[in-house]
Each structure stands twice: as structure tokens, then as C-alpha cells.
C-alpha positions in Angstrom: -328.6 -135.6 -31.8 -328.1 -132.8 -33.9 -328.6 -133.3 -37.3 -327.4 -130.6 -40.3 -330.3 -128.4 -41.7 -329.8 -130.3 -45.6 -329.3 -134.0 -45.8 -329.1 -135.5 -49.5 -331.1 -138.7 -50.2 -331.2 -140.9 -53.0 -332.7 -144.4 -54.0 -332.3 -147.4 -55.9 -335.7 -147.3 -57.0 -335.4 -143.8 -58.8 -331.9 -144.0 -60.1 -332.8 -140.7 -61.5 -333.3 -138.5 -58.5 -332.0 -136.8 -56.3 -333.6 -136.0 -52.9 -332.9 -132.9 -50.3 -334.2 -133.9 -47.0 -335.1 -130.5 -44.7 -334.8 -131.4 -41.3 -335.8 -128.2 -39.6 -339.2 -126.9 -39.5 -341.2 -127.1 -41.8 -339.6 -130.4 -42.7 -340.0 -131.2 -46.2 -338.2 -133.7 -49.0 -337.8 -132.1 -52.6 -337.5 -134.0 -55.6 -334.7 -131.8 -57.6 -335.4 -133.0 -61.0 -339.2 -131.9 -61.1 -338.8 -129.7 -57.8 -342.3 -131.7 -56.3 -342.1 -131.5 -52.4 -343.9 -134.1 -49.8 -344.6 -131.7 -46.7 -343.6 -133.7 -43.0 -345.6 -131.5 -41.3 -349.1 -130.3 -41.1 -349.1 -126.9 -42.2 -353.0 -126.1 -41.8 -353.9 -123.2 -40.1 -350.3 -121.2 -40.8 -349.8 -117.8 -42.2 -350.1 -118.6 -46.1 -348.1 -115.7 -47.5 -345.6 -115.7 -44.5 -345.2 -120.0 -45.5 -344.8 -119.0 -49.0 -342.1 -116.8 -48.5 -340.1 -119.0 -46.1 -340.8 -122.1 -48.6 -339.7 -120.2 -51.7 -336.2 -119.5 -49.4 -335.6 -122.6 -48.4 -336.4 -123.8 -51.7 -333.4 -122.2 -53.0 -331.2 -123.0 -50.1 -332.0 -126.5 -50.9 -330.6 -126.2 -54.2 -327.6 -124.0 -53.5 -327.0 -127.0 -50.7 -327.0 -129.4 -53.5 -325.1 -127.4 -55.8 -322.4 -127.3 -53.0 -322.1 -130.3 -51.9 -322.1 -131.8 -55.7 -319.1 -129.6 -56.1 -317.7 -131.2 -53.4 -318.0 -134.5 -54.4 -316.1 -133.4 -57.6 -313.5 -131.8 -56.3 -312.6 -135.0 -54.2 
């Protein structure tokens, strides 16, 4: 299965969030209203400033994802 790099989450149990799943590596889910991220992956042992960089991109790919797609949803 082939499954798109973003995927948007949410929950009944925190009406107020809004989740961004990352399903490529490293896999991650953000919390978009206090940005806190729960890491899928162990990333012991990896290139610190090289990780930092990628995170801090796909960080902001997250949110322009979720910044599209709400536009979406609002043009429909």
C-alpha cells in the first residue's frame, strides 16, 4: 500500500487538536496547537545536526500540509 507522506489525525478525546501523522521516515505525529512531537522511530545513534535539519523541514512541511488541506476543506 502506498500511503501519502502527511495524513491528518484527530480525536474525540482532544476535541482541540489537530494531529499530522509523518509516514515516511523518521515517522513522527505533531500536535499542531503546542507543536510537541511523539517520535515512531528510534533515532539513537543518528547524525544530530543532519536530524535537526531534516526535522525542522519537515516540521514546516507539516504545517504548510495542514494549511493546504484546511484550505481545502473550506473551499468545498
Amino acid at each position: 500500500m502506498n500511503l501519502p507522506k502527511f495524513l491528518l489525525g484527530d480525536n474525540t478525546d482532544y476535541t482541540d487538536v489537530i494531529f499530522v501523522i509523518h509516514t515516511e521516515f523518521p515517522r513522527f505525529v505533531i500536535n499542531l496547537v503546542d507543536d510537541e512531537i511523539e517520535w515512531l522511530e528510534d533515532l539513537q545513534g543518528d547524525d544530530e545536526a543532519e536530524l535537526a535539519e531534516i526535522v525542522a523541514s519537515l516540521i514546516e512541511e507539516a504545517s504548510a500540509f495542514y494549511d493546504r488541506e484546511m484550505e481545502r476543506y473550506e473551499s468545498e
